[in-house]
N, C-alpha and C positions, 0 to 999 in steps of 0.2 A: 447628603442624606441627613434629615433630621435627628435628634438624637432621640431612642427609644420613651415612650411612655410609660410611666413602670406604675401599676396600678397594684390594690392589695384586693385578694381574692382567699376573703378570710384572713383565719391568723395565724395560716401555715401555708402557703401560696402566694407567689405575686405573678401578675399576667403585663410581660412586657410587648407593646406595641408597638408595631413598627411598621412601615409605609409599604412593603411588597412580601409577594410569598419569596424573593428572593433574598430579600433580606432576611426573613425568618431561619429560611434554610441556613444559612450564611452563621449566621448568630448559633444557630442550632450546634454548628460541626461545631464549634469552639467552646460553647460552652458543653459538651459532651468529652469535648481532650482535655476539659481543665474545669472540671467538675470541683465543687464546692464540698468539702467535708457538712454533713446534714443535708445536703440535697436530696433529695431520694428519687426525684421522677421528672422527665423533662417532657411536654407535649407542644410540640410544635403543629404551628396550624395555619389558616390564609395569611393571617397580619396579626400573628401573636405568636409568642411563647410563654407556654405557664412554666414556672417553677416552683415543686411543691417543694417543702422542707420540714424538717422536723425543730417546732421552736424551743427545745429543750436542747439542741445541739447548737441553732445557730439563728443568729436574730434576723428580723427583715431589713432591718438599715443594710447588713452583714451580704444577703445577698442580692439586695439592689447595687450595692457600692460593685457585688463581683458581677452583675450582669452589664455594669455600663463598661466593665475593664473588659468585657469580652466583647462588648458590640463593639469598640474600636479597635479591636483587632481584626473582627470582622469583617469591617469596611476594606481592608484590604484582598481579601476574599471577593468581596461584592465587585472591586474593579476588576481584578483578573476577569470574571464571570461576564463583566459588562462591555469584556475588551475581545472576549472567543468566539470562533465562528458560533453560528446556531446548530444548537446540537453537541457541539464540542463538548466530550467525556461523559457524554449519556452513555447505557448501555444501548447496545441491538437488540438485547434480550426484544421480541416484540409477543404479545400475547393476543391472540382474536379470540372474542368473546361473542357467540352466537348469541342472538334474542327474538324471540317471537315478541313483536311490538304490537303488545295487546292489552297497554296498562291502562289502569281506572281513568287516569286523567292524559292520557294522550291525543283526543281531538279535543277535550278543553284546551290544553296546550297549543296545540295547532291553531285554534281558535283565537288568542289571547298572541300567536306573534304572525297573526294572516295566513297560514300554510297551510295546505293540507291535509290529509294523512301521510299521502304519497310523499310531499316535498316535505314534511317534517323527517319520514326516517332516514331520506335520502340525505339531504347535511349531517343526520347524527350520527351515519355510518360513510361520511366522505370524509372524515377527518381522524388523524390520529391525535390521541390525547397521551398528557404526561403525568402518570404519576407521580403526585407530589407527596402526599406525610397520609397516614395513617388515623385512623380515630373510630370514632362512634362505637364501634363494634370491631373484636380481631377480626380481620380478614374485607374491613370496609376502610378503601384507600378512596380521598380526594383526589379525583382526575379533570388537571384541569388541561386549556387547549378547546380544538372541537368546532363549530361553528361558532361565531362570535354571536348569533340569532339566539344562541340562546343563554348567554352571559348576562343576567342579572334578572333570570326568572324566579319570582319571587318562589318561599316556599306557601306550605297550606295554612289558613288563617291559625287552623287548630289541627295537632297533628293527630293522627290514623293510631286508634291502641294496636292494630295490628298488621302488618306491612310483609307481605310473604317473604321468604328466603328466596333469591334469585332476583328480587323486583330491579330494574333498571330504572336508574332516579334521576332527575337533575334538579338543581336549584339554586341560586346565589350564581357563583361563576364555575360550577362543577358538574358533574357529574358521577355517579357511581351505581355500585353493585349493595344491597346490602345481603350478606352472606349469612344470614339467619333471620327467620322470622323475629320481628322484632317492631316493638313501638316508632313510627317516622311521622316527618313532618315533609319531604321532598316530595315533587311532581312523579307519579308514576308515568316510563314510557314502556316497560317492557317486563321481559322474565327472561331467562337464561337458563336452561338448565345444568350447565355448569357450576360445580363445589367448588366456592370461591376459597371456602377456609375448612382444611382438613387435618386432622392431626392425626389421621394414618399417614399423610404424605409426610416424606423428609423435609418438604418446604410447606409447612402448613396453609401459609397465604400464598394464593392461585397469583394474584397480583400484587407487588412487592414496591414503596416508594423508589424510584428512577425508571421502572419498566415503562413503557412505551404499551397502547391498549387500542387496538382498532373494533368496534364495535360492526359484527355482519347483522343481515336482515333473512334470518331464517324463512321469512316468506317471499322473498327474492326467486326466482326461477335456477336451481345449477348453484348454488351457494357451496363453498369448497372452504371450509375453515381447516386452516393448519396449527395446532396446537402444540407447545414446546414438546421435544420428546422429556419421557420421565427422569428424575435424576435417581444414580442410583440411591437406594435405601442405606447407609450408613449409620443410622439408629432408629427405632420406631417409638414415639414417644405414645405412651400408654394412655389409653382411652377411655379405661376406666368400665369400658361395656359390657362388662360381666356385672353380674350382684355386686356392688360394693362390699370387699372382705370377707366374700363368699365362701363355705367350706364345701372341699371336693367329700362328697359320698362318705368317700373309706374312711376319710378320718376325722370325721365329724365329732365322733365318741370322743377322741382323743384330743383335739385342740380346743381349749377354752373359749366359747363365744356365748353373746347373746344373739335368740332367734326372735325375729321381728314378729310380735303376733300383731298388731295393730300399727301402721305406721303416724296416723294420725293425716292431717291436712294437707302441710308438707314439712319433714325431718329430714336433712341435708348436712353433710360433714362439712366445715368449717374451721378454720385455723384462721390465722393476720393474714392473710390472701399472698398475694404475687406481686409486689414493688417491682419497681426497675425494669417491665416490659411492655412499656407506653408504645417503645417503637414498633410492636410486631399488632399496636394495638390493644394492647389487652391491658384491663384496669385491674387494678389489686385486688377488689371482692373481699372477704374475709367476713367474720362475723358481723352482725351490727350492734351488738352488743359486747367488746371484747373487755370491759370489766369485768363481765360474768363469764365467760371464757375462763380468762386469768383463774378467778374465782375457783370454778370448778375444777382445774387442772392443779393448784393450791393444794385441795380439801385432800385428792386420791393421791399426792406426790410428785406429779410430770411436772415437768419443763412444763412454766408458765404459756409455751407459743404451742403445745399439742394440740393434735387432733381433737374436735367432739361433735357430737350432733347438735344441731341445732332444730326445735323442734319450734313450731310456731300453731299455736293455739289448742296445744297440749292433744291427747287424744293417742299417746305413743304409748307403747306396753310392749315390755323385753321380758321375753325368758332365759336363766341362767343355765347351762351348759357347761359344768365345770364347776369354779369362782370365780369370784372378782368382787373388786372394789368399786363402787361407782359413787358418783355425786352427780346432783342437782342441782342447778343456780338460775338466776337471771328472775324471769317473770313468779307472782306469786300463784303456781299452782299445789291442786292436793296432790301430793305422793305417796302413793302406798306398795308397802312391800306384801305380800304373799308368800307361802310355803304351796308346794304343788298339791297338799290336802285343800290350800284356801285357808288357812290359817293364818290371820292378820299377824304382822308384824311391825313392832316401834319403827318409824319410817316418816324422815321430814328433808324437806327441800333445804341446803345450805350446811350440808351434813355429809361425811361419807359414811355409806353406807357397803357391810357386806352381802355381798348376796352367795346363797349355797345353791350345788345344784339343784335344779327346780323351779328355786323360787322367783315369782312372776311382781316386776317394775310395772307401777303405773303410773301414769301421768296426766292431770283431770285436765279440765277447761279453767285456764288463769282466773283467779278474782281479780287481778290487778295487773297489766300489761302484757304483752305477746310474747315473748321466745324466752324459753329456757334453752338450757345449754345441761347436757351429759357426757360426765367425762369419765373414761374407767382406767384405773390403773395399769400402765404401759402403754396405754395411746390404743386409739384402734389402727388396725392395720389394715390400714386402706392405702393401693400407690400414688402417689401425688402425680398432676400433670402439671406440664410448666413449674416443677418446682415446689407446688402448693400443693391442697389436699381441700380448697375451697370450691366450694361449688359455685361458677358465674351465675347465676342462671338466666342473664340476657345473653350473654357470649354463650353458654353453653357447651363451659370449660370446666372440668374439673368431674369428683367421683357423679354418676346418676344419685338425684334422687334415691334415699331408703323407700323400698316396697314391703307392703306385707308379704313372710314369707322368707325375705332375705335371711341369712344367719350372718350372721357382725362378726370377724375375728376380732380378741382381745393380743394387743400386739406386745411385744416385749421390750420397747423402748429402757432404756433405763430411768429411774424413778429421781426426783430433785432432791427426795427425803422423805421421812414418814410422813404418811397422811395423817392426817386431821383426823381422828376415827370418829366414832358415833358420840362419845361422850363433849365434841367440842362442835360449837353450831358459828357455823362463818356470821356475825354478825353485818357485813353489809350485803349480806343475800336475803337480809329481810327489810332494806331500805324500800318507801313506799312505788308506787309504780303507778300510772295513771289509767282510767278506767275507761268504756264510754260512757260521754258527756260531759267530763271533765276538762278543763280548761289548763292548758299548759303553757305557760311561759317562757322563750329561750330566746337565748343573746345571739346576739347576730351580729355580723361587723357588714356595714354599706358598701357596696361596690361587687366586680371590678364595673358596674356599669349603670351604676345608680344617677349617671347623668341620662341617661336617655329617657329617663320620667319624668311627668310632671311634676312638680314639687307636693299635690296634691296626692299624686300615688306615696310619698316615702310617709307621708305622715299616715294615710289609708293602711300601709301596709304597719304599722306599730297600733293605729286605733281601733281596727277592726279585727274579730277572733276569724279566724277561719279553720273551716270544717273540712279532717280528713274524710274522704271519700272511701268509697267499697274498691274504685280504680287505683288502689295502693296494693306494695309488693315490695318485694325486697330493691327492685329498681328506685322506686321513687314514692310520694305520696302526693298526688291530685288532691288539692286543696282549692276548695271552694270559698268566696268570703262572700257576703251582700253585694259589694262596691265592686269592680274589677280596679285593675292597676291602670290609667291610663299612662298611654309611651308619649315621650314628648317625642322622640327622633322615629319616624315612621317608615324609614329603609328598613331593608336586611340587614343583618348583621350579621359578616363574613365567619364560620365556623371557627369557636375556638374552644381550649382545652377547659372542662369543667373538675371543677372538685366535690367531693360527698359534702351534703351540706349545700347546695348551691339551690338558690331560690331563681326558677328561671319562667322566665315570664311570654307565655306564647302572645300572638298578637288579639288572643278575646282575652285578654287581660286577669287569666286565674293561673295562679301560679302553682309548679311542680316541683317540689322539694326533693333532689337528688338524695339517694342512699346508697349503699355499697357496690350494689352492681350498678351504676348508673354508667351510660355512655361515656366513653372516654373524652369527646367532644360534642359540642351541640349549637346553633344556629340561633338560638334567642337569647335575649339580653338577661344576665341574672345582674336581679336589684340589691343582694346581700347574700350573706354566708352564713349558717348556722357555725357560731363558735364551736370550736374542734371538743370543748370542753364538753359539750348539750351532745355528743354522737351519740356517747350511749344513751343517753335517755332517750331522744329520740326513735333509735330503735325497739324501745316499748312502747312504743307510743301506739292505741289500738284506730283502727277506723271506729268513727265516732265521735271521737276526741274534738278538740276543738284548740285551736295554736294560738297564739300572740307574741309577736316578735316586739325585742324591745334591741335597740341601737346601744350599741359599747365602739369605744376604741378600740 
């Protein structure tokens, strides 16, 4: 076996390459038993694994040097594996997943390898597949195996903004389920109405990497699907499905909250998201702005990593119930406080401020960037899921969305130290923020795949501005330029693990700027990395804007 190719994916990431998923796998156990102090995430994938790190703990020479010391351990793994019968130390576990085979592209499909309808779903339900690693989304496991007819079905030129929950896919040498609606680029063959990812269940993911997955043809005559029995329930991890920090009736009067009178476009709680749960799928989320975060949790006293809302293009307005301390940060909007006569009160963004009972928060439309951040003294008390208290909102993890209506509890975390009061104004909460039309510049590091383009695309991609699109969101931003990128290498490119920041380039040549909630893994070649430095900015960045990337080491 060759030795791995260790490529840099950005400047907190390296994406090592290597010849088979079994070798992935291989690489994977070892370096998970002998994990790197600053490593923080590992995503294993077809013929890669990424490892992200943190470059304030540990350098990239630092964990190139420990990924080659575990691929050679590895290789010892790789022969036992290459030496066991087939099959040997799978589980039995096996899962049948019904499908009514009625997807968009399923007689294109057919089309494109000779078959049928008939003969397409009949291979794609005569064979068992083998779960192998996790990504794109929690609860969307790579299953490969299957008919060999349909290993190396390319995916869509340009992928789908929106691909139902259940859809049955294939594309490259896989297959899957995607377990929530969500942005795709794979061949539609079907639907399922099977909850692939649940987090009432003890086992949230329906299908788990090692399990074994026979696909039936619910339009089959007499179909008899036998599904695992339940496990018991041993904890139920919280869902969060009520009002986010709702107050019950009776003691509304009594516990301190703000009541939502406007939620604005959409205002979502957010913290540093959920690290270290690649393997169950799920990407860390967290704010996109966590300077201003920090920022605002600073101004009121909390621990720097508290809970706050995160509001995106202002339009939120809180009444007080009680007290509290609250702060403002991030994008530059008006802030006005109120008395419940409507009597204005001294009231500015980058400040904490008190509010008494009555008195009504408001939060205008930014002059200059998208998301503030509100944070109130003792955190709000919302229960976190996985850990966190972030909202995915491609996974579709973490508290719901704030509604008009909802009542916010004020939680009673313990404080870091006195707040900032009114008389002290955080001076980088008035740092400038960019507008529509405006033109922004951010560094970027080449790779991990800046060979597959033509030499003409890396220079395209620094000489020309491109225009965020209306199709932006906390997942990503659709960025349009004049030029597209041309690809010099015009295969697939086997799924691997992406990072926030990741510039990825579908096959019409305009490229998608990952952000927080972005896909754990994804299918197109990214040509560069937004420097880890440019996140938060980035995160203000408005549709409209207009980007220019310029190359650093």
């Amino acid at each position: 076996m060759a030795h791995p190719r260790i490529l840099l994916a950005g400047d907190a990431a390296l994406l090592a390459e290597l010849g088979s998923l079994d070798a992935v796998l291989a690489l994977f156990q070892v370096t998970r038993a002998r994990r790197l102090a600053g490593v923080t995430d590992l995503v294993p994938a077809a013929r890669t694994l990424l490892a992200q790190f943190e470059p304030s703990v540990v350098t990239p020479d630092a964990v190139s040097a420990w990924l080659r010391r575990c691929w050679q351990e590895s290789r010892g793994r790789m022969h036992v594996l290459a030496n066991a019968p087939a099959g040997a130390g799978l589980p039995a576990r096996t899962i049948e997943i019904p499908v009514h085979y009625t997807g968009d592209d399923l007689d294109e499909v057919a089309d494109r390898l000779g078959l049928s309808r008939a003969e397409l779903i009949e291979r794609h339900t005569a064979h068992d597949f083998q779960a192998a690693f996790a990504g794109f989304a929690p609860g969307f496991v790579y299953l490969t195996g299957g008919d060999a007819c349909f290993h190396g079905l390319p995916r869509r030129p340009s992928p789908r903004t929106r691909v139902p929950a259940g859809s049955v896919a294939a594309a490259g040498e896989f297959s899957a389920v995607y377990p929530a609606e969500s942005p795709g680029g794979w061949q539609l063959l079907g639907i399922t109405p099977l909850r692939m990812w649940d987090l009432a269940r003890a086992e949230p993911a329906l299908v788990q990497p090692g399990f074994r997955v026979r696909f039936r043809d619910l339009g089959a005559p007499e179909v008899v699907v036998s599904l695992p029995a339940p496990c018991a329930v041993t904890a139920r991890i919280s869902t969060a499905a009520e009002s986010p920090g709702a107050v019950p009736g009776a003691f509304a009067a009594a516990v301190p909250h703000l009541e939502v009178l406007g939620a604005g476009l959409q205002t979502v709680f957010q913290d540093l998201g959920r690290p270290g749960l690649t393997g169950m799928g799920v990407s860390c989320s967290g704010a996109l702005d966590r300077g201003a975060l920090r920022r605002a949790n600073r101004l009121v006293g909390n621990r720097s990593d508290a809970t706050v809302l995160e509001n995106a293009l202002g339009g939120l307005r809180l009444a007080c119930h009680g007290r509290a301390v609250v702060a403002v940060t991030g994008a530059q909007v008006p802030v006005a406080l109120t008395t419940a006569s409507g009597v204005r009160l001294p009231a500015a963004g980058g400040r904490a401020l008190t509010m008494e009972d009555g008195q009504v928060l408001r939060i205008g439309q930014p002059r200059a960037g998208v998301r503030c951040y509100v944070a109130v003294r003792g955190g709000w008390a919302v229960p976190p899921v996985l850990g966190s208290c972030a909202t995915d909102v491609l996974a579709g993890i973490g508290p719901d969305p704030v509604r008009t209506g909802d009542r916010l509890v004020v939680g009673r975390e313990a404080v870091a130290g006195d707040p900032m009061w009114q008389s002290k104004v955080d001076p980088e909460s008035v740092r400038p923020h960019p507008r529509p039309g405006d033109v922004v510049t951010l560094d970027v590091v080449p790779g991990p795949r800046d060979d597959w383009f033509e030499p003409e695309a890396l220079a395209r991609l620094q000489s020309q501005e491109w225009l965020v699109t209306p199709q932006s969101n906390r997942v990503g931003m659709r960025l349009s330029g004049h030029e597209p990128l041309p690809r010099r290498r015009k295969r697939e490119l086997p799924s691997e693990g992406t990072v926030t920041g990741a510039i990825q380039v579908p096959a019409n040549g305009q490229p998608v700027l990952f952000l927080a909630d972005h896909p754990l893994t994804g299918g197109y070649p990214v040509i560069a990395v937004v420097h880890s430095r440019e996140l938060d900015r980035l995160g203000q960045v408005p549709v409209g804007a207009r980007l220019r990337f310029r190359f650093v080491n």
